[in-house]
N, C-alpha and C positions, 0 to 999 in steps of 0.2 A: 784538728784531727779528722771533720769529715771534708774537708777541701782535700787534705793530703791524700785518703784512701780515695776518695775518688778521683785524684790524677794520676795516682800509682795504679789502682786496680778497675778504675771503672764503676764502682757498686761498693755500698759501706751495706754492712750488716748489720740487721734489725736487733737493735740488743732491750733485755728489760731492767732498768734500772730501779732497785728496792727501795728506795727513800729516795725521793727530788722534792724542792719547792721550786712553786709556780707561782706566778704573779701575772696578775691581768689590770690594767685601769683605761679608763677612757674621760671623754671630754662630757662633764654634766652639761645639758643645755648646746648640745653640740649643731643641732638642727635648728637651732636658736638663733645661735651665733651665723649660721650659713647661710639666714633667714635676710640678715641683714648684709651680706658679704660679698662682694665677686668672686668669682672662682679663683681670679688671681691673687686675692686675699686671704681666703682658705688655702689655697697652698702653700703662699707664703710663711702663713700662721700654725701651720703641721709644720712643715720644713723648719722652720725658729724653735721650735716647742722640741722636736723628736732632736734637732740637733742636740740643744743641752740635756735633754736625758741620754741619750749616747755619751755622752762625753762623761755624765755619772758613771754611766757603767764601766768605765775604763777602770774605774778605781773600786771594783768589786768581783771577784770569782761569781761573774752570772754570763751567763749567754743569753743573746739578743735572740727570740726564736722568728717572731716578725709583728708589724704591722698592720692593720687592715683597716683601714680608713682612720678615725681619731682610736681605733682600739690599740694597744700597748702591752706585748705579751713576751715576759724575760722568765727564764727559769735556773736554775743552778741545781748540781750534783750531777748534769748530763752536759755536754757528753764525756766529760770530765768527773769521777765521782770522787766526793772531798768529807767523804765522813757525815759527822753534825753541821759541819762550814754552809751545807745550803739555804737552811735557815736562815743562820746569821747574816749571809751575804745578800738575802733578799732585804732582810730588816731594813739593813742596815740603808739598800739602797733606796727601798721605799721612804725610809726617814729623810732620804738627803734630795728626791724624786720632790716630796711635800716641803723641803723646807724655801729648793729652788720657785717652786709657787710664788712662795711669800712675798718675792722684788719681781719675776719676772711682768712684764707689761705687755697689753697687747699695742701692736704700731698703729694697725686700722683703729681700734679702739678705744682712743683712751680715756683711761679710766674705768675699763670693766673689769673685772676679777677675771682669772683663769681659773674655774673648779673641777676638780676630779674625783673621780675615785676609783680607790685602791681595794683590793682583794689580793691575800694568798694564802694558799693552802698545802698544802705536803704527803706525799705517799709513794707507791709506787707508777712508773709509768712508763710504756713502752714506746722508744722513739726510732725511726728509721727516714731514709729519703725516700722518696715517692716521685715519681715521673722521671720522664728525659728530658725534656725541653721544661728551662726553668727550675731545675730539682729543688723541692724543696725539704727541710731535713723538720719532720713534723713526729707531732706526739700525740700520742695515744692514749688512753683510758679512764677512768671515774675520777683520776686525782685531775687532770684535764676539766673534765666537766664541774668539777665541783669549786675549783680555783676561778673556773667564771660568775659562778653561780656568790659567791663571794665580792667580787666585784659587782653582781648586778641588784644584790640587796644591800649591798654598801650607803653609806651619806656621803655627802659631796665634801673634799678636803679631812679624811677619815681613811685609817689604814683597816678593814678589817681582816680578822684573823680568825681561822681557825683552830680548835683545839687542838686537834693532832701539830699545828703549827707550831703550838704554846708550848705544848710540852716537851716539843726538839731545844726551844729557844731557852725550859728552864732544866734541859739537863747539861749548858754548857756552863762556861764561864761570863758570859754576858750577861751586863744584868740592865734588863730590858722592861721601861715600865709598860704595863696596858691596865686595859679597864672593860672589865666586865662588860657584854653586850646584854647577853641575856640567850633564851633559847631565840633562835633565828629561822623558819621555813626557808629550808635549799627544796628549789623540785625536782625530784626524782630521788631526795634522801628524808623529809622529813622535817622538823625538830631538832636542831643541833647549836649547842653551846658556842659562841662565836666571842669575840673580842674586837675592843678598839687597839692599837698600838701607838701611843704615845710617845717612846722618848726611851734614852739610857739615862742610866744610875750614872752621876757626876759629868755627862755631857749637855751642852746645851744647844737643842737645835732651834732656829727662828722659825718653827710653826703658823702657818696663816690660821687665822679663825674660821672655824668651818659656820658655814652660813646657815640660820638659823627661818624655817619654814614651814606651816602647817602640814602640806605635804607637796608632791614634786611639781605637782600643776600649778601651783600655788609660785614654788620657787620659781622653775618653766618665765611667770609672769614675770617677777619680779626683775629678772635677767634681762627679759624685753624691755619693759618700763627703764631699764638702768642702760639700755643701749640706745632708744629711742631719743632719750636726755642727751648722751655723751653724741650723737650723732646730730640734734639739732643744736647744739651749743658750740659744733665746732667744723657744721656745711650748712650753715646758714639757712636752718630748718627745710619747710617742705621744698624749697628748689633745690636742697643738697640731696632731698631725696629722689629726687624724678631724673635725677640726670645721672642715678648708679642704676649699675644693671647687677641685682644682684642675683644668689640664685634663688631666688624667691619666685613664689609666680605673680605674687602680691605686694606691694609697698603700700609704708605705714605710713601715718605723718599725727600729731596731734591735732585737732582743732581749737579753737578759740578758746573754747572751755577745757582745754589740758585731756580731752578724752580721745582716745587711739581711735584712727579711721583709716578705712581699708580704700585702694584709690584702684582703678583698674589695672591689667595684669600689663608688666611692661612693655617693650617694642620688640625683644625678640621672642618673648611669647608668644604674642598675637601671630606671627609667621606660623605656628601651627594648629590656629583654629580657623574657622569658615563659620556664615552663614548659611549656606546650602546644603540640605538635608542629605540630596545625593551624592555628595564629594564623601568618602570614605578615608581616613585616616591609618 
């Protein structure tokens, strides 16, 4: 509908929609993974990843809003509004988003887990297109902010929910399990009652185990340590590392005693440093 008005009329009109759910996730450990990756690996590995969640979405009333580097941003009830259905149609796709996890593999990778997390949240919120070149059709307001904010106090392989979300999902016919989070700090709101999302009543989806860690730095390591293993076990340790150019400024490598060591920064880095105090960059 805003492809059609803007080749009939040129300009879609700003409308505000009372009820939407939002959905926002991204890649845990993303800067991690890139750590150790060529650019043409990273693209590769977004391009593999976003195709199969596209291809979820075909089979759910949501719209794709966009993008932005590993972030992942779907909403429903706009620009199409479908009742209680936006709720349900994010659940639904967030359930089937986490179960695809569970097999997918990475190519460069193997053997490292793919983690994410999930946020979504429900209100009202105002969308329209913005610009001439490039238009994009964006959305507006606190249900917006707070759908990310969901996703960034999230755990990694975990659907969080908000209340207002909960109680769309239990005044339909779907019977959708979760679990309790607890009060949650969103900034700019406070203290608010959040949820895990688990599963339907008499459905069974292949859920991956969400990864278990003191806290994210902690995880952070663990992700490297698990990539550092799968990459000297299958390029032939530290010569398999000196001859990728990843986007790192730094390459790892174990030493003798299994302990991570930093080696200098690769060969197209060095093209922009100097020793010369007076050469300016």
């Amino acid at each position: 509908s805003v492809v059609r008005s803007l080749k009939e009329t040129g300009r879609v009109e700003p409308e505000l929609f009372e009820e939407v759910t939002i959905y926002f996730s991204d890649i845990v450990g993303f800067t991690t993974l890139c750590h150790y990756s060529t650019p043409m690996e990273v693209v590769d590995m977004l391009n593999e990843i976003y195709k199969n969640f596209d291809s979820i979405l075909d089979h759910h009333d949501v719209y794709k809003v966009e993008t932005i580097g590993d972030a992942y941003m779907v909403a429903s009830g706009l620009p199409k509004r479908n009742g209680n259905r936006h709720a349900v149609d994010i659940a639904h796709m967030a359930l089937d988003i986490l179960s695809f996890l569970g097999t997918f593999k990475l190519q460069h990778l193997p053997g490292i887990p793919l983690w994410i997390r999930i946020g979504m949240h429900s209100g009202p919120c105002a969308a329209g297109v913005v610009g001439n070149k490039m238009p994009r059709y964006c959305l507006f307001g606190d249900t917006v902010n707070t759908a990310s904010r969901m996703e960034s106090t999230g755990l990694p392989l975990r659907i969080h929910v908000s209340q207002p979300t909960i109680k769309i999902l239990q005044r339909t016919d779907c019977k959708f399990e979760f679990e309790k989070r607890g009060e949650t700090y969103l900034k700019g709101k406070g203290k608010e009652m959040t949820y895990w999302l688990t599963g339907v009543t008499g459905r069974k989806y292949n859920l991956p185990t969400p990864p278990t860690a003191e806290n994210f730095q902690r995880l952070q390591q663990d992700l490297a340590d698990m990539i550092v293993s799968s990459l000297e076990k299958h390029r032939a340790g530290k010569e398999g590392f000196e001859k990728r150019k990843t986007l790192s400024t730094r390459i790892r490598w174990r030493d003798t005693n299994g302990n991570l060591q930093k080696e200098s920064s690769p060969e197209y880095f060095h093209l922009a440093v100097t020793d010369s105090p007076s050469t300016f960059l």
